[in-house]
Each structure stands twice: as C-alpha cells, then as structure tokens.
N, CA, C and O atoms as a CHARMM CRD file, in Angstrom:
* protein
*
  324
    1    1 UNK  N      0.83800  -1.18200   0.00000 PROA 1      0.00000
    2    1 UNK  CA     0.00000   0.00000   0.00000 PROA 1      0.00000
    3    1 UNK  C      0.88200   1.24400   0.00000 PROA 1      0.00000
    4    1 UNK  O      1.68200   1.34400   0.93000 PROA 1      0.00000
    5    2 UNK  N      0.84600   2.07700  -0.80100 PROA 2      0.00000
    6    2 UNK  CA     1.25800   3.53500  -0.78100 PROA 2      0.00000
    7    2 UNK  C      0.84700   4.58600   0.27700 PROA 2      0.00000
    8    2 UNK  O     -0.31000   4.97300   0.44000 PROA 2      0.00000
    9    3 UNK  N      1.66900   4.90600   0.81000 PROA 3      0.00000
   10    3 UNK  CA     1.67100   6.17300   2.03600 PROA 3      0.00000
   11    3 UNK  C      1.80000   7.01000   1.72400 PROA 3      0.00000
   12    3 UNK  O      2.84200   7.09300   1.07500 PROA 3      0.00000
   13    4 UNK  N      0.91600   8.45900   1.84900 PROA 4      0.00000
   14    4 UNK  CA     1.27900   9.81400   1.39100 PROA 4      0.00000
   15    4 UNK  C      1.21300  10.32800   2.58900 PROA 4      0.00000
   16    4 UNK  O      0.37400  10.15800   3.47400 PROA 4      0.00000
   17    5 UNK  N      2.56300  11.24700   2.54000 PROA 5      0.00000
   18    5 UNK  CA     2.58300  12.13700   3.52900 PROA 5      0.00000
   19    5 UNK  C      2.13000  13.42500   3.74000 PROA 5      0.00000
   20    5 UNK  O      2.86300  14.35000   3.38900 PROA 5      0.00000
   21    6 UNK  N      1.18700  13.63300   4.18700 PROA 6      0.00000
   22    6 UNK  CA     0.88400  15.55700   3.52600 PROA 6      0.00000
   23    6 UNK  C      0.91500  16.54100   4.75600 PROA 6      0.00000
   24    6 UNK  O      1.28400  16.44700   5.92700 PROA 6      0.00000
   25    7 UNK  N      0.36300  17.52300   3.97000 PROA 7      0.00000
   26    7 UNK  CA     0.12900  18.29500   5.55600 PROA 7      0.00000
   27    7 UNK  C     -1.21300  19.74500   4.50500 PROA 7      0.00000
   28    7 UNK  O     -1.42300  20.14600   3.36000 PROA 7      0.00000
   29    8 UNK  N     -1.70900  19.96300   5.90500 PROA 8      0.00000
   30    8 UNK  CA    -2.93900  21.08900   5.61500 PROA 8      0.00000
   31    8 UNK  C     -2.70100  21.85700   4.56200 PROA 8      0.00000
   32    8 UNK  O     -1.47400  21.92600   4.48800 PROA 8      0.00000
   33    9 UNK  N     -3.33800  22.68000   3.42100 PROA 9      0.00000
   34    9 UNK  CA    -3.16800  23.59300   2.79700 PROA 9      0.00000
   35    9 UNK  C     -2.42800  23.59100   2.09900 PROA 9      0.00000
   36    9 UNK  O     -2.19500  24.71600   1.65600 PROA 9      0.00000
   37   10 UNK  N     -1.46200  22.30300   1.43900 PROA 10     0.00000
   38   10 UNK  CA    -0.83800  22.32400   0.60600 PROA 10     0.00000
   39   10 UNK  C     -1.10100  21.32900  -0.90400 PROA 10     0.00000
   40   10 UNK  O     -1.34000  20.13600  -1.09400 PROA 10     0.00000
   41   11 UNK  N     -0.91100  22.54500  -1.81600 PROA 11     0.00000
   42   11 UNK  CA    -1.72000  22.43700  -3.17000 PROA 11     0.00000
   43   11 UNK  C     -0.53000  21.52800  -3.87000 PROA 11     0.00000
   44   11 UNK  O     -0.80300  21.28400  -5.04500 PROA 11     0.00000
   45   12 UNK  N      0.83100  20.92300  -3.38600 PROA 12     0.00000
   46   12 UNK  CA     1.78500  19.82000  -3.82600 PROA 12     0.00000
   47   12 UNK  C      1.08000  18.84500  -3.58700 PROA 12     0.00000
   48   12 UNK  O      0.90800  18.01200  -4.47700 PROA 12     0.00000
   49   13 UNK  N      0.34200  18.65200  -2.02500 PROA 13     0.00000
   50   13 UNK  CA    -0.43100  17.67600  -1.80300 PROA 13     0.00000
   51   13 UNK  C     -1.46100  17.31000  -2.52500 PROA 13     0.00000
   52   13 UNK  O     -1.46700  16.21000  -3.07700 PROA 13     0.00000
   53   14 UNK  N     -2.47400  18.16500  -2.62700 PROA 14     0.00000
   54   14 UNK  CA    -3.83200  18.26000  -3.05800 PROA 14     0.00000
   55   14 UNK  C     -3.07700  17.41400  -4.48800 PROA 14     0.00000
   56   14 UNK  O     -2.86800  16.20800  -4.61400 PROA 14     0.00000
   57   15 UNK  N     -2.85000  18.28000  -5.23100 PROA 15     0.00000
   58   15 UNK  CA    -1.84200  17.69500  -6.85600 PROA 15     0.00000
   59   15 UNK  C     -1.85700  16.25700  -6.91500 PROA 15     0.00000
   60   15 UNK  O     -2.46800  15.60700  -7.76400 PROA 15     0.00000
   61   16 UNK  N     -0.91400  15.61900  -5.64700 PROA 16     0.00000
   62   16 UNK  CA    -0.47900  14.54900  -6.12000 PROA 16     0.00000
   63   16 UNK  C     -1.99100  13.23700  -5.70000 PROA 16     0.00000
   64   16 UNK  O     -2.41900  12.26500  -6.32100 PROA 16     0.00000
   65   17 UNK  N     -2.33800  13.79700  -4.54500 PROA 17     0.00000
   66   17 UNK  CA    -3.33300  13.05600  -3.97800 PROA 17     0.00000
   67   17 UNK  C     -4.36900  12.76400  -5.72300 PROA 17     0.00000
   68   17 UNK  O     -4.67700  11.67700  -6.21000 PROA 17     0.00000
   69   18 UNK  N     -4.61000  13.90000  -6.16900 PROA 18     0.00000
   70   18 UNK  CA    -5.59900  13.55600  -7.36300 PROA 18     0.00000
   71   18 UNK  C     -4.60100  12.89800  -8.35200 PROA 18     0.00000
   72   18 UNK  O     -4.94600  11.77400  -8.71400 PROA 18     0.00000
   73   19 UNK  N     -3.73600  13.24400  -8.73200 PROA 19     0.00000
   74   19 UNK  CA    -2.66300  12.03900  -9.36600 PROA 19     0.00000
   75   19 UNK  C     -3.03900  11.10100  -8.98500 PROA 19     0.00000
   76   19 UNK  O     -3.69900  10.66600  -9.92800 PROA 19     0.00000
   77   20 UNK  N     -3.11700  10.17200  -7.93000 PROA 20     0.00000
   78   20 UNK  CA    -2.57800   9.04500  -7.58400 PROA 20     0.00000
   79   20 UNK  C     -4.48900   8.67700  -8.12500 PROA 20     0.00000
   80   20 UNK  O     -4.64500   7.69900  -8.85600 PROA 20     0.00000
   81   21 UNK  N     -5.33400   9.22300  -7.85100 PROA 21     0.00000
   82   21 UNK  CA    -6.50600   8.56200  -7.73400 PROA 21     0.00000
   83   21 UNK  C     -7.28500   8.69400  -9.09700 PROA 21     0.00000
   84   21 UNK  O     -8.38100   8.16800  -9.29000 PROA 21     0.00000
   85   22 UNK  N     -6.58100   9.47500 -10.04500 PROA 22     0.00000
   86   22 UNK  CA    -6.56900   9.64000 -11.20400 PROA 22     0.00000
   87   22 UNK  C     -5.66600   8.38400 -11.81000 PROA 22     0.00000
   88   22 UNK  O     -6.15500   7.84700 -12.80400 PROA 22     0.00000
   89   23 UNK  N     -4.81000   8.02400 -11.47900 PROA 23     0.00000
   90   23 UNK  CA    -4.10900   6.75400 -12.34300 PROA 23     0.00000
   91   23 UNK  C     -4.83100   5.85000 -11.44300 PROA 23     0.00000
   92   23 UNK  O     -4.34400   4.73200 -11.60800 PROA 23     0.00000
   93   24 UNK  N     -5.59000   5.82100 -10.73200 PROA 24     0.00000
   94   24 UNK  CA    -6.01900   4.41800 -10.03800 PROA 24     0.00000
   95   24 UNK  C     -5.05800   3.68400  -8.76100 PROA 24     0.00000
   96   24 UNK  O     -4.60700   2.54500  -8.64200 PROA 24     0.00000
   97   25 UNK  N     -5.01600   4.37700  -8.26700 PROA 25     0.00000
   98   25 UNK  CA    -3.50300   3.55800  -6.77200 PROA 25     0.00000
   99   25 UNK  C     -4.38900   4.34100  -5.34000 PROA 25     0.00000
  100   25 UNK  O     -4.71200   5.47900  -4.99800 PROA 25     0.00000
  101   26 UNK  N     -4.47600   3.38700  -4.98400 PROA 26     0.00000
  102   26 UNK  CA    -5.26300   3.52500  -3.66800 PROA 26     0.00000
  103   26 UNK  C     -3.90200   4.27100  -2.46900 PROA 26     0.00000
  104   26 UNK  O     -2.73700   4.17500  -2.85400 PROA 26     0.00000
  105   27 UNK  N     -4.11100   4.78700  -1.44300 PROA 27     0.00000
  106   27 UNK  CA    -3.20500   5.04700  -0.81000 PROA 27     0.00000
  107   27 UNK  C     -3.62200   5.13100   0.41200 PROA 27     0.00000
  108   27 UNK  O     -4.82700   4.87900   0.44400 PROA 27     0.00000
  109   28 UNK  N     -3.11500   5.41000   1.62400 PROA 28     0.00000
  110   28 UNK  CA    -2.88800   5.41700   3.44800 PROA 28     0.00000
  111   28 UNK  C     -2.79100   6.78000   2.70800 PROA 28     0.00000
  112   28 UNK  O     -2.21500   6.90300   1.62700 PROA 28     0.00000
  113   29 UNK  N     -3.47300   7.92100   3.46000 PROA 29     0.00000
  114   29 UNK  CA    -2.71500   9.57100   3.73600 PROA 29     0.00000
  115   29 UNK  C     -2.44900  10.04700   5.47600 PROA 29     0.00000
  116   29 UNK  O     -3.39300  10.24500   6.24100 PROA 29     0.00000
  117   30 UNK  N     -1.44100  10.13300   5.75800 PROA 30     0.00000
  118   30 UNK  CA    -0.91500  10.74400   6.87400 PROA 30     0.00000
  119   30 UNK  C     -1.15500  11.95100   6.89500 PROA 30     0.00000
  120   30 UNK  O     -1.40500  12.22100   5.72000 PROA 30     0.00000
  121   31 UNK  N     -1.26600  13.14500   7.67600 PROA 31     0.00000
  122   31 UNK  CA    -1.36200  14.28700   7.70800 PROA 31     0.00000
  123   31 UNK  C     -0.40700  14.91100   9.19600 PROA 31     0.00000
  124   31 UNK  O     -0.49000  14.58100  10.37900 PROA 31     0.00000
  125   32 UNK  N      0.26900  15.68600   8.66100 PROA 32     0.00000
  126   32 UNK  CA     0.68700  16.08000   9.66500 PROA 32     0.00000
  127   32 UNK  C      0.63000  17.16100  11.14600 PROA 32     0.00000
  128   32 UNK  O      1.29100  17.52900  12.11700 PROA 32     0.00000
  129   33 UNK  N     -0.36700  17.27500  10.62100 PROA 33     0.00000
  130   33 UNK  CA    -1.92000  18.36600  12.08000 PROA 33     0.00000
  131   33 UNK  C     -2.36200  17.23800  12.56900 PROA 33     0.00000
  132   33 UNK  O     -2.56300  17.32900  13.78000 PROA 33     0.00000
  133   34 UNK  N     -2.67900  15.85100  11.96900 PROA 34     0.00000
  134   34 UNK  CA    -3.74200  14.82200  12.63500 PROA 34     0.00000
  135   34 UNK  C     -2.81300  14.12700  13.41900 PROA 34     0.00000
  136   34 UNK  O     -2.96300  13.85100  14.60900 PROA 34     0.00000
  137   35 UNK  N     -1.54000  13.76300  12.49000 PROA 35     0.00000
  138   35 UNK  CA    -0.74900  12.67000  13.32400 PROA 35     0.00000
  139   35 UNK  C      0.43000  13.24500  14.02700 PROA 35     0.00000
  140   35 UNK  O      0.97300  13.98100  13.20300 PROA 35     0.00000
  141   36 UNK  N      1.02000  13.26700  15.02600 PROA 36     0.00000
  142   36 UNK  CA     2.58700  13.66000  15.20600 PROA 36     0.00000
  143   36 UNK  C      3.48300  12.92900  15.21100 PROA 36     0.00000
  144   36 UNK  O      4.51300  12.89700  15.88400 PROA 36     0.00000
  145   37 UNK  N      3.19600  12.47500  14.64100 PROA 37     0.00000
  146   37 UNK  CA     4.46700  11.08500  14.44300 PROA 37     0.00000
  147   37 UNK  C      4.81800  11.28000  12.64900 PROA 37     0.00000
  148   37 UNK  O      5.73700  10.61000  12.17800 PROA 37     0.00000
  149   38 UNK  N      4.07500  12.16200  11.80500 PROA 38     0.00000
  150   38 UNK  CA     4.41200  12.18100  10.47600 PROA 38     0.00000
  151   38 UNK  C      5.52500  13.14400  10.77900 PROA 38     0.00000
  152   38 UNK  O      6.64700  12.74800  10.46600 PROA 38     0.00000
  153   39 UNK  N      5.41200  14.54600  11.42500 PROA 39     0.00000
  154   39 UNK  CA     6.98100  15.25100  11.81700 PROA 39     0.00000
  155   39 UNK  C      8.01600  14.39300  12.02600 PROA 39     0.00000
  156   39 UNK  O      8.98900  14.38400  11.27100 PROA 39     0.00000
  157   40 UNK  N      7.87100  13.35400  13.38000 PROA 40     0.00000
  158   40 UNK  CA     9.20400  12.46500  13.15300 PROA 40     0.00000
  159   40 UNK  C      9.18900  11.98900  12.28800 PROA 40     0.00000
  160   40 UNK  O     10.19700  12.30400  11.65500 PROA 40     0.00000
  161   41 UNK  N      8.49900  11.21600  11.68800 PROA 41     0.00000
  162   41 UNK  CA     9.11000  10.58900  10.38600 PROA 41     0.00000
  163   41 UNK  C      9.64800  11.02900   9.19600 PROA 41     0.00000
  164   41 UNK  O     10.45600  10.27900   8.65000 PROA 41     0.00000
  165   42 UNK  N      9.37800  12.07700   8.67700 PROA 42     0.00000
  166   42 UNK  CA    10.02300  13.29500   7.79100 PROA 42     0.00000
  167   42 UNK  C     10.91200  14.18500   8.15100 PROA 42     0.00000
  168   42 UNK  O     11.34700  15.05700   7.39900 PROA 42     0.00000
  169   43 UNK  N     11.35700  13.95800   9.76100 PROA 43     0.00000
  170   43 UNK  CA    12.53400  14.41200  10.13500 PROA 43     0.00000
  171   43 UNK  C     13.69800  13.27900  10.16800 PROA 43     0.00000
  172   43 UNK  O     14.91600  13.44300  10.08800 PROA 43     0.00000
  173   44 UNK  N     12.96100  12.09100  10.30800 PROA 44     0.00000
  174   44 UNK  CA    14.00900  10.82500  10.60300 PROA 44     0.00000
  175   44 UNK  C     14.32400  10.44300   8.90000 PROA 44     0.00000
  176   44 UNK  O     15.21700   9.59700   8.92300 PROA 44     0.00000
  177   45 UNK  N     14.02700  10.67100   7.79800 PROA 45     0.00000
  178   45 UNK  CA    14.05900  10.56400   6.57600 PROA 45     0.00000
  179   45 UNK  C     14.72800  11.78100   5.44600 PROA 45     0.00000
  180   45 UNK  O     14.84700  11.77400   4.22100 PROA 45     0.00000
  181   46 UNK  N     15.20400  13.13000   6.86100 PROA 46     0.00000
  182   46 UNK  CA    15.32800  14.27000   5.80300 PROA 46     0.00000
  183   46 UNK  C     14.95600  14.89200   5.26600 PROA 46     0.00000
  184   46 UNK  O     15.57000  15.84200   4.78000 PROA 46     0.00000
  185   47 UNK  N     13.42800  14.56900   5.06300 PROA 47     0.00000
  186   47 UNK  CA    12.45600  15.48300   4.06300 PROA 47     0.00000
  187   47 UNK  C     12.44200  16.74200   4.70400 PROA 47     0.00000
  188   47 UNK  O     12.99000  16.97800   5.78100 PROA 47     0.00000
  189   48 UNK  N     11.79200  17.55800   4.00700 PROA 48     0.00000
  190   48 UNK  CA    11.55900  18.66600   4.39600 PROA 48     0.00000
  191   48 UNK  C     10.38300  19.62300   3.82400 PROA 48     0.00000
  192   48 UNK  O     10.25000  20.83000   4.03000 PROA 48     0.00000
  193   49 UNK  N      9.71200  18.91700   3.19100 PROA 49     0.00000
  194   49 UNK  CA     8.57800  19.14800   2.12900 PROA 49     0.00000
  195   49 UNK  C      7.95800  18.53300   1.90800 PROA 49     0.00000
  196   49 UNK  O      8.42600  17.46700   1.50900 PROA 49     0.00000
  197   50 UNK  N      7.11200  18.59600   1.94000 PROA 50     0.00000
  198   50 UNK  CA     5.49500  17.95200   1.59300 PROA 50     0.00000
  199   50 UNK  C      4.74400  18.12300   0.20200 PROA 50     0.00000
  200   50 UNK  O      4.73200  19.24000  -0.31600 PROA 50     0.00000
  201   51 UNK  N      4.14300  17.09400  -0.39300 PROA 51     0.00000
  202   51 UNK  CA     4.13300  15.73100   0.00100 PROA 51     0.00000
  203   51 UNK  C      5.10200  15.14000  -0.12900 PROA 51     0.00000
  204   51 UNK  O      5.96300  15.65200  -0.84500 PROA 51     0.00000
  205   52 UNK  N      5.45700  13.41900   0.69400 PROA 52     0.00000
  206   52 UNK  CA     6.13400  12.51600   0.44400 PROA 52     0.00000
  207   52 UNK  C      5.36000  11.03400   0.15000 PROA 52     0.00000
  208   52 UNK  O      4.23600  10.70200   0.52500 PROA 52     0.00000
  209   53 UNK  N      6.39300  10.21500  -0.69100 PROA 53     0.00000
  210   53 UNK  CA     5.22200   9.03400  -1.00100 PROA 53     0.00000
  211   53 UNK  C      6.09700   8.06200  -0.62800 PROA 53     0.00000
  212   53 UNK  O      7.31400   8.07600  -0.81300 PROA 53     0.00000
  213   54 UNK  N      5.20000   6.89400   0.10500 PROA 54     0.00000
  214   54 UNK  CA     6.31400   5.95200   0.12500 PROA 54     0.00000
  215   54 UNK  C      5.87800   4.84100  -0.33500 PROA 54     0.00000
  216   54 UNK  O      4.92700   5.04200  -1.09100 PROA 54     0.00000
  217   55 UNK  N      6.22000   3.42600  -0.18900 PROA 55     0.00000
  218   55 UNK  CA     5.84500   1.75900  -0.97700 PROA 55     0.00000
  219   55 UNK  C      6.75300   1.20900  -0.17300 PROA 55     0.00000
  220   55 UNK  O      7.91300   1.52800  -0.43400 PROA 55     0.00000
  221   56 UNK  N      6.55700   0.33200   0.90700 PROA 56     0.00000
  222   56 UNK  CA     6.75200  -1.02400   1.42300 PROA 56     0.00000
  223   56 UNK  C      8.84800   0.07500   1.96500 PROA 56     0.00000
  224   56 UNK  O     10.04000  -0.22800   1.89400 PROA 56     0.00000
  225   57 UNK  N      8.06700   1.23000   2.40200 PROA 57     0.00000
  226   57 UNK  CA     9.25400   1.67000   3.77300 PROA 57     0.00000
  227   57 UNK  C     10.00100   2.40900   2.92600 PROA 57     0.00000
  228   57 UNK  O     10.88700   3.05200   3.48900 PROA 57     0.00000
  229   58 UNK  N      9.89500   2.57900   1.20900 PROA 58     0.00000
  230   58 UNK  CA    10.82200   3.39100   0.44100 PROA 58     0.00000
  231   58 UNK  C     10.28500   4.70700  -0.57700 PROA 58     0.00000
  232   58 UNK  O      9.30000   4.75600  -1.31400 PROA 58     0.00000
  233   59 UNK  N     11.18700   5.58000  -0.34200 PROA 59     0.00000
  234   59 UNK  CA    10.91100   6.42000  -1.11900 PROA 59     0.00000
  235   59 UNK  C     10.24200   6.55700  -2.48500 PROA 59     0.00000
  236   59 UNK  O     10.92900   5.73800  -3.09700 PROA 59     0.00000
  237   60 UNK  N      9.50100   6.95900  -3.25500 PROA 60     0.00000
  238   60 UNK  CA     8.98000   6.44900  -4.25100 PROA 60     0.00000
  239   60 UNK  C      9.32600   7.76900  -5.26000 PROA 60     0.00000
  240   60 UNK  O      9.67900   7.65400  -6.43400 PROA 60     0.00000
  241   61 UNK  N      9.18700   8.73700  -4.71100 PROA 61     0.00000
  242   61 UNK  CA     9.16400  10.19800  -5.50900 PROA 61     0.00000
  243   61 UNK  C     10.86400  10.25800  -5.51500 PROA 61     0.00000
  244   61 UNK  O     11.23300  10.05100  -6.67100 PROA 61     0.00000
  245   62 UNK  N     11.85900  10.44300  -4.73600 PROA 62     0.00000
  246   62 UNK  CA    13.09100  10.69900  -4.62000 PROA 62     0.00000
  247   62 UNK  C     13.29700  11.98400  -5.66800 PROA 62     0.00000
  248   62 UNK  O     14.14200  12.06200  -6.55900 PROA 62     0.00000
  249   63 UNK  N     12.19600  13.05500  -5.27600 PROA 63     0.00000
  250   63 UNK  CA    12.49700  14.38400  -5.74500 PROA 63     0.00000
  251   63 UNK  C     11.02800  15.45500  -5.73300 PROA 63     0.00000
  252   63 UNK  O     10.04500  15.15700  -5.05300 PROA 63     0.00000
  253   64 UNK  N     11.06300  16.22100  -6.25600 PROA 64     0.00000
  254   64 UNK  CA     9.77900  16.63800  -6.56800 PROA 64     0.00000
  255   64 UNK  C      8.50200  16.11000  -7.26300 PROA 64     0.00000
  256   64 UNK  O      8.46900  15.60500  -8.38500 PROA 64     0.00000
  257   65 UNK  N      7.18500  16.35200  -6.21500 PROA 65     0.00000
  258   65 UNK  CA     6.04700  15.35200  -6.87300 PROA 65     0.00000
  259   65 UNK  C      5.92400  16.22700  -7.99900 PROA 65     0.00000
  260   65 UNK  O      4.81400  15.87100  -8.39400 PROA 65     0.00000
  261   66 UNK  N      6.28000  17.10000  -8.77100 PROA 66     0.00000
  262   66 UNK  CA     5.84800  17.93400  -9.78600 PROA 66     0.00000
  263   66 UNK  C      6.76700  16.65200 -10.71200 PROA 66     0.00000
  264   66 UNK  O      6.55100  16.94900 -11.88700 PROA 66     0.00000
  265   67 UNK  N      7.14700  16.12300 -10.70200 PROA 67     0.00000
  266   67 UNK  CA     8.33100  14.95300 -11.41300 PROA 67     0.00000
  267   67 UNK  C      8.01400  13.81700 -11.19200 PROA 67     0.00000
  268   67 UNK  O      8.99900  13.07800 -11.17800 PROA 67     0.00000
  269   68 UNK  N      6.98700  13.26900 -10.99100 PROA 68     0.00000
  270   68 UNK  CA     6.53500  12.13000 -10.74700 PROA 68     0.00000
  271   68 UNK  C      5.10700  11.84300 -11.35900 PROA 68     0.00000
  272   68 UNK  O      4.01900  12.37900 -11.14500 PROA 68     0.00000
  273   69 UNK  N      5.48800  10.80300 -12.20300 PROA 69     0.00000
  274   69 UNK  CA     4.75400  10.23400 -13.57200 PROA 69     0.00000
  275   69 UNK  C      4.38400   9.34000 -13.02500 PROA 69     0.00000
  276   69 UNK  O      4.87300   9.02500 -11.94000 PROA 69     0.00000
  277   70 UNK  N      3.17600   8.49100 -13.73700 PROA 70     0.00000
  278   70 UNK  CA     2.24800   7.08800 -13.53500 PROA 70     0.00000
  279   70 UNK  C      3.44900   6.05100 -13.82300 PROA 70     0.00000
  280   70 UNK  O      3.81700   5.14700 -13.07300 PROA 70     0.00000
  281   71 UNK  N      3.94100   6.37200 -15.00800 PROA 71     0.00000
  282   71 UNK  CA     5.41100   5.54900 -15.56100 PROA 71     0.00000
  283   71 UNK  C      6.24100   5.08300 -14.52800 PROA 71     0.00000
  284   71 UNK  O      6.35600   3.89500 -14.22500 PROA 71     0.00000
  285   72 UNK  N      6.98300   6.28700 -13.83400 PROA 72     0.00000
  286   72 UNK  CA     8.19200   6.23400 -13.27100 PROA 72     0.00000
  287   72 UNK  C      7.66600   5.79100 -11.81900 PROA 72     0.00000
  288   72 UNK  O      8.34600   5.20500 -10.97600 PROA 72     0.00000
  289   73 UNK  N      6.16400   6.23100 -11.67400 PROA 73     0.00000
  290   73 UNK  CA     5.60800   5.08900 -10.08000 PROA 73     0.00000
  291   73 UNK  C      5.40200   3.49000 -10.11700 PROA 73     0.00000
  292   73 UNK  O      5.42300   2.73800  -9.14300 PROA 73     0.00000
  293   74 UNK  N      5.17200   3.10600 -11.62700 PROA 74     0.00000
  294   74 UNK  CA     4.81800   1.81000 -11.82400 PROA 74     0.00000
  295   74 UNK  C      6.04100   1.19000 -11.93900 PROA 74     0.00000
  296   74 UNK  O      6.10400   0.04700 -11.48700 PROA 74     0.00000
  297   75 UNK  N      6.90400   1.60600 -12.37200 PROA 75     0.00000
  298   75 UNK  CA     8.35100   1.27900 -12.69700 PROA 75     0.00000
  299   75 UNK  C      9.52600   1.08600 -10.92000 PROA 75     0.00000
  300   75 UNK  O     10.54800   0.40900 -10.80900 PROA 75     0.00000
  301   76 UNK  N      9.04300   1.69900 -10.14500 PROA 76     0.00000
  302   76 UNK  CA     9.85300   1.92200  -8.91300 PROA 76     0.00000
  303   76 UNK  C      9.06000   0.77400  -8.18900 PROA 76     0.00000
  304   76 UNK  O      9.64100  -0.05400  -7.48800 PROA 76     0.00000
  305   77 UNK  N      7.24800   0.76700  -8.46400 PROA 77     0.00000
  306   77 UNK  CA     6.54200  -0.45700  -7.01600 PROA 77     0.00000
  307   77 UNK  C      7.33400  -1.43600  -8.02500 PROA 77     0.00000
  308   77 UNK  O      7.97800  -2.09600  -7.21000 PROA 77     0.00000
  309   78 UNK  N      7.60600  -1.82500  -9.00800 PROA 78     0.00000
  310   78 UNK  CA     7.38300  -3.19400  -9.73100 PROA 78     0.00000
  311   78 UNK  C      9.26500  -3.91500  -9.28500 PROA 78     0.00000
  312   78 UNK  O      9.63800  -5.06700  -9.50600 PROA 78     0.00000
  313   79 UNK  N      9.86300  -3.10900  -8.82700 PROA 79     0.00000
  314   79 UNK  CA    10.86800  -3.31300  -8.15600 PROA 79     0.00000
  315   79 UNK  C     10.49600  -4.19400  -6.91800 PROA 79     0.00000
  316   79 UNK  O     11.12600  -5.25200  -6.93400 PROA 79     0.00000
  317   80 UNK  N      9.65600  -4.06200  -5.85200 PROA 80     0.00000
  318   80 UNK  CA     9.23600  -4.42100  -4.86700 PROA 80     0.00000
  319   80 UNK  C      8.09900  -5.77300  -5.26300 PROA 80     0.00000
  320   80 UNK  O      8.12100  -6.45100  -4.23600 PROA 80     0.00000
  321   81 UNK  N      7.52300  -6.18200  -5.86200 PROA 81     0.00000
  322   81 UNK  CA     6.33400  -7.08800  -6.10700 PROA 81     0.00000
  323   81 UNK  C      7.26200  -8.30300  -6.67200 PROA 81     0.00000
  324   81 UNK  O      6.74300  -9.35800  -7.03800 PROA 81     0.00000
C-alpha cells in the first residue's frame, strides 16, 4: 500500500493526492496536524517538504512530486512485487 505524507493547505499535496486517484492507486494519507508522528518521520528521513510518497518503507518520488509520472511510479513499485 502507498503512504502519502501531507500536511494542511498544501496544493503539492492536493496535486499529487488527485494524481494518484486519477491513475487508479489507492493510498494510506498521513497528515501532519492529525498525526505527530508524520513530523518524526520526515525528520528521521530528511524530508523537508510535503508531500512525500512511500511503498513497502521506500521512497517512491526521490524528488519533486511535480516529477513524478504514472510511468516512473509503476516502474519503482514493480521493483518491490
């Protein structure tokens, strides 16, 4: 299952969230107002920006979601399956 990391008011988020449900990929969304444990985890990982996506504990985007294609997501889970 795919994890998105987001947080309130952000239109990177909003973006990718309809991406993902637009190519069809179900996802977990974290938020980071609801949960506090998404801060540690995007501090324990380096991020520093929102959104982040992950698949089975790994990075999936490894850059900007403005750079992240249906292609290059199907191509990174199919590593893992």
């Amino acid at each position: 299952m795919l994890k998105l990391y987001t947080k309130p008011k952000c239109f990177y988020c909003r973006e990718l969230k309809k991406k993902l449900t637009k190519w069809g990929y179900s996802f977990a969304e974290f938020n980071s107002d609801v949960e506090p444990s998404v801060k540690t985890f995007m501090a324990s990982r380096g991020h520093t920006t929102y959104p982040q996506l992950y698949y089975e504990g790994v990075d999936m985007m490894q850059g900007p979601s403005t750079e992240l294609y249906k292609s290059l997501l199907q191509e990174r889970m199919a590593a893992f399956e």
